[in-house]
KEMARVO-122972 format. One record per residue (C-alpha): x, z, y; residue in three letters. Coordinates in steps of 0.5 Angstrom, whole numbers, padded with zeros to 4 digits, always signed. Layout:
BEGIN
XZYALA/...
END
This chain:
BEGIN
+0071+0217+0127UNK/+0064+0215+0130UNK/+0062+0220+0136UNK/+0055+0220+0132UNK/+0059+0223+0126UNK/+0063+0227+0129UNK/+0057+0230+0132UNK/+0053+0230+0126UNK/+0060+0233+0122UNK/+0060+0238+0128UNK/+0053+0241+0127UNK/+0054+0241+0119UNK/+0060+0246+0121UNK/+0056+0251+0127UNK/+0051+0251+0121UNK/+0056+0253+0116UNK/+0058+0260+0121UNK/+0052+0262+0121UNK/+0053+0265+0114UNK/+0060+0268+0117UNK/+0061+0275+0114UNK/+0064+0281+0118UNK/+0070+0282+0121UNK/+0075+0288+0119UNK/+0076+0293+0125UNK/+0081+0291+0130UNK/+0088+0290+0129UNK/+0094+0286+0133UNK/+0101+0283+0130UNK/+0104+0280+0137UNK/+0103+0273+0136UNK/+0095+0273+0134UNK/+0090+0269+0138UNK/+0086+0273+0142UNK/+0079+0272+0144UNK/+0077+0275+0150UNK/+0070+0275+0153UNK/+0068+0277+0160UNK/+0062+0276+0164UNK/+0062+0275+0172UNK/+0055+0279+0174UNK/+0049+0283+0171UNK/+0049+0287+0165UNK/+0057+0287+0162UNK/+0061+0285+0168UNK/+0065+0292+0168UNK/+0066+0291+0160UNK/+0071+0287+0157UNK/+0070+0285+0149UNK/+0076+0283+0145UNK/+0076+0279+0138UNK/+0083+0277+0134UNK/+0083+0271+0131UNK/+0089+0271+0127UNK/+0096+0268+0128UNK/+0097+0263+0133UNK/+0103+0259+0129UNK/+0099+0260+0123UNK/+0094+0255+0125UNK/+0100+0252+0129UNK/+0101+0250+0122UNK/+0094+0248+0118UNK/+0092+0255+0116UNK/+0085+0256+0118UNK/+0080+0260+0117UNK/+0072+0258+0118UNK/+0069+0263+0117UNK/+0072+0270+0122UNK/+0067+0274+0122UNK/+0061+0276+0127UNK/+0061+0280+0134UNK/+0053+0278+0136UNK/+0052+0285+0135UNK/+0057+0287+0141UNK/+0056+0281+0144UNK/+0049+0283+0145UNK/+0050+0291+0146UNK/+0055+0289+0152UNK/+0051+0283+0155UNK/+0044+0284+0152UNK/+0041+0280+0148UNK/+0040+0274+0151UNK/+0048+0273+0152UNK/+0049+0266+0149UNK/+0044+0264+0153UNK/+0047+0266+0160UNK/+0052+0262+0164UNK/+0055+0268+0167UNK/+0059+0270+0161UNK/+0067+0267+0161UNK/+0071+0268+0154UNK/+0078+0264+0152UNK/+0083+0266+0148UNK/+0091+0266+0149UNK/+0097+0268+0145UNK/+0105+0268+0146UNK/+0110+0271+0141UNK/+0116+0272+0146UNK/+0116+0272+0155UNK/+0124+0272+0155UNK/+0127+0265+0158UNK/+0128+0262+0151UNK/+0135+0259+0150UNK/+0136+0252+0154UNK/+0134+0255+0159UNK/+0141+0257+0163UNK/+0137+0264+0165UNK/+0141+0270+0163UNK/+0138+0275+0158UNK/+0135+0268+0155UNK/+0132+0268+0147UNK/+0132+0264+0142UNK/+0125+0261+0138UNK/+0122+0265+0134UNK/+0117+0262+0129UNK/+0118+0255+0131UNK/+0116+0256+0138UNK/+0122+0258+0144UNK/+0120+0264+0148UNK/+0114+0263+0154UNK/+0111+0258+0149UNK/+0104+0259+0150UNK/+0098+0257+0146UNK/+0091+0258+0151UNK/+0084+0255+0150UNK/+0080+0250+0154UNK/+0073+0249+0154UNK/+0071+0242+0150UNK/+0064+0239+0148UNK/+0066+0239+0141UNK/+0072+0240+0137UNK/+0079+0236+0140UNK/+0074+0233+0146UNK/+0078+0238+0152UNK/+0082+0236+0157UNK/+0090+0238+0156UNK/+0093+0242+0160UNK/+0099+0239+0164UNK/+0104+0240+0169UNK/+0108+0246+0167UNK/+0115+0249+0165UNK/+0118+0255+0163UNK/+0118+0257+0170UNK/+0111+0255+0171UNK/+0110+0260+0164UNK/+0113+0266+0166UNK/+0107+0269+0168UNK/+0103+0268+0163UNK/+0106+0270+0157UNK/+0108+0277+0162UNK/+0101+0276+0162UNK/+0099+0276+0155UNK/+0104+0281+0153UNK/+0101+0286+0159UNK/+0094+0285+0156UNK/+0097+0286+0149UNK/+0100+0292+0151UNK/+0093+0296+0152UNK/+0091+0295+0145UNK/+0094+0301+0142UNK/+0091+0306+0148UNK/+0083+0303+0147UNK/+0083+0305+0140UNK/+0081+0303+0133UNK/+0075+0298+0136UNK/+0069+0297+0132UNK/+0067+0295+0125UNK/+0066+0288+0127UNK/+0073+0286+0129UNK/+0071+0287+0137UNK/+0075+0292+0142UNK/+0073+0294+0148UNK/+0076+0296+0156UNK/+0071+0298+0160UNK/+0073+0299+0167UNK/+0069+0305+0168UNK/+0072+0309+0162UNK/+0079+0305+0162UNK/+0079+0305+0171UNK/+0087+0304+0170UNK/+0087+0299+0164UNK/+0082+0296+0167UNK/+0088+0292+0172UNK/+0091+0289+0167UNK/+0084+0287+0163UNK/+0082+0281+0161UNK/+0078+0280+0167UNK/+0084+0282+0172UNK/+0087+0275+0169UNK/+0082+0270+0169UNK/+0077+0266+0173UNK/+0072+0261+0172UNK/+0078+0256+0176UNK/+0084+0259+0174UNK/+0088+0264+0167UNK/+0094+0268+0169UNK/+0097+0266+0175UNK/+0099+0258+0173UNK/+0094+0257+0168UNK/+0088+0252+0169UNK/+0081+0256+0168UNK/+0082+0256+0160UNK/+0075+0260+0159UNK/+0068+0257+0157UNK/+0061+0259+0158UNK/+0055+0259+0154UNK/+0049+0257+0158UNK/+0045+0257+0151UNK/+0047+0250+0150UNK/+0045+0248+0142UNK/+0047+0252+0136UNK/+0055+0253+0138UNK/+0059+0253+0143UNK/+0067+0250+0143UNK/+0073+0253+0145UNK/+0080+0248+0144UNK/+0086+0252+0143UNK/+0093+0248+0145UNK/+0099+0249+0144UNK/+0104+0249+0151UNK/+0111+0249+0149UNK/+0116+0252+0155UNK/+0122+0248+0152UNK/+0124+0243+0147UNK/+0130+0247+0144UNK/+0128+0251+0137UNK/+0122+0248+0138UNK/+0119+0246+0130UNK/+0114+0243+0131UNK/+0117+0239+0136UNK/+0112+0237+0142UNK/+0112+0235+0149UNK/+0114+0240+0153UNK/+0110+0243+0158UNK/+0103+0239+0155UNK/+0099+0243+0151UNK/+0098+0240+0144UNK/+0091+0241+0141UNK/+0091+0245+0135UNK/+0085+0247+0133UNK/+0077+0249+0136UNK/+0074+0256+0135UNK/+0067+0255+0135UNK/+0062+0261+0137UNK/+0055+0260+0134UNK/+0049+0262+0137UNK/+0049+0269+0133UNK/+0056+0270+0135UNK/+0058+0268+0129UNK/+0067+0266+0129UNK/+0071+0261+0126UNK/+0076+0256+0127UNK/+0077+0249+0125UNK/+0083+0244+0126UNK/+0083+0237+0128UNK/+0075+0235+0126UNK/+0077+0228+0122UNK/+0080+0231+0117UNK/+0076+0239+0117UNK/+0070+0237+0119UNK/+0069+0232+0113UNK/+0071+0237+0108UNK/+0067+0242+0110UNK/+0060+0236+0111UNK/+0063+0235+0103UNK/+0063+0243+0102UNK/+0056+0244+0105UNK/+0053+0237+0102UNK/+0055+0241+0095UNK/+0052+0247+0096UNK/+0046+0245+0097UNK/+0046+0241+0091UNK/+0048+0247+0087UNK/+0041+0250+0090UNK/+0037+0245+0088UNK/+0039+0244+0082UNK/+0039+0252+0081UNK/+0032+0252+0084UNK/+0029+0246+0078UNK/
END
């Protein structure tokens, strides 16, 4: 695919968000990918919003959802209304179903896969200029994964204690009104340069670059052993891309060659429906 159709595809896509309806409030099954935004200075830096954006291995698998809702209300109530303009607000996202040592791993205590990922696989975000065009993290292993999956699960672990979450979908941890959980918030573990330890910064920021922002999600396989599907292990694999619209619309998309020319005919559709209703 051409760049300047994979462009033009990409922007028929933001657009289409932008009708997204609202989410359900929030709620965590181990293993759904969880957005978490974070903003270094000025208005928000002590709040933290978290998002669910499904199950990982559900997209791992070409189950995606377009269209997951709205947080532009939040997002302006935490960071102010001109969030998506400021460069000073990070978000990723991450997700692992297990951070024992999965089996193959000669580590005592180890465990096998589950769901077709051995434990300490991690599925974690990388910026991108459009959908698939990130950079792949490398150079890990199981060892190198340890501390992010105790991460993950470290963050996950302080869903219940903050309560139901608002009407959108989003949560919230304020370092202010949650000063002990706040140590193992979102912004304990990530910067702009680097996530959970061994992690290259697998945030995006916003800086009100044009309708959308784009955010890769990869898949990172700490072990070959009940891997399904298999991969390269320690590489992350390019699973899909969530796409953030400027009024804090959400939805994911998978590999933009195939998806994007199917949402451009979906939309192409609609668009002659209401014309051929308005005649």
């Amino acid at each position: 695919m051409t760049s300047f159709l994979r462009s033009a595809l990409l922007g028929i896509t933001a657009s289409a968000l932008l009708h997204s309806t609202a989410a359900a409030a929030f709620t965590f099954t181990n293993g759904d990918l969880i957005l978490g935004f974070h903003a270094t200075s000025g208005e928000g830096a002590q709040t933290n919003v978290y998002f669910n954006l499904g199950s990982a291995t559900s997209y791992r698998d070409g189950s995606f959802n377009t269209n997951l809702g709205n947080i532009g209300g939040t997002l302006s109530t935490v960071f102010g209304s001109t969030w998506y303009d400021r460069n000073d607000i990070y978000f990723g996202a991450v997700a692992n179903l297990s951070d024992k040592y999965p089996t193959g791993s000669g580590k005592l205590g180890s465990v096998g896969a589950v769901n077709g990922d051995p434990s300490l696989t991690v599925y974690a975000s990388r910026p991108a200029v459009g959908a698939g065009q990130s950079v792949p993290i490398s150079g890990l292993n199981f060892e190198s994964l340890v501390n992010p999956a105790k991460g993950i699960t470290t963050i996950e672990g302080t869903f219940a204690a903050l309560g139901a979450g608002n009407a959108d979908g989003t949560l919230l941890i304020s370092q202010t009104a949650n000063p002990t959980l706040w140590e193992s918030s979102w912004s304990y573990f990530n910067s702009p340069s680097y996530s959970f330890t061994s992690l290259p910064g697998i945030e995006q920021n916003f800086g009100g670059a044009g309708d959308a922002t784009f955010l890769d999600i990869q898949r990172i396989l700490s072990i070959s052993n009940g891997a399904n599907p298999s991969g390269t292990v320690g590489t992350g694999e390019y699973v899909g891309t969530v796409i953030i619209g400027r009024d804090g619309s959400i939805g994911m998309i998978p590999e933009p060659s195939v998806s994007l020319l199917a949402a451009g005919a979906a939309l192409a559709a609609t668009v002659r429906r209401r014309r051929t209703a308005s005649n």
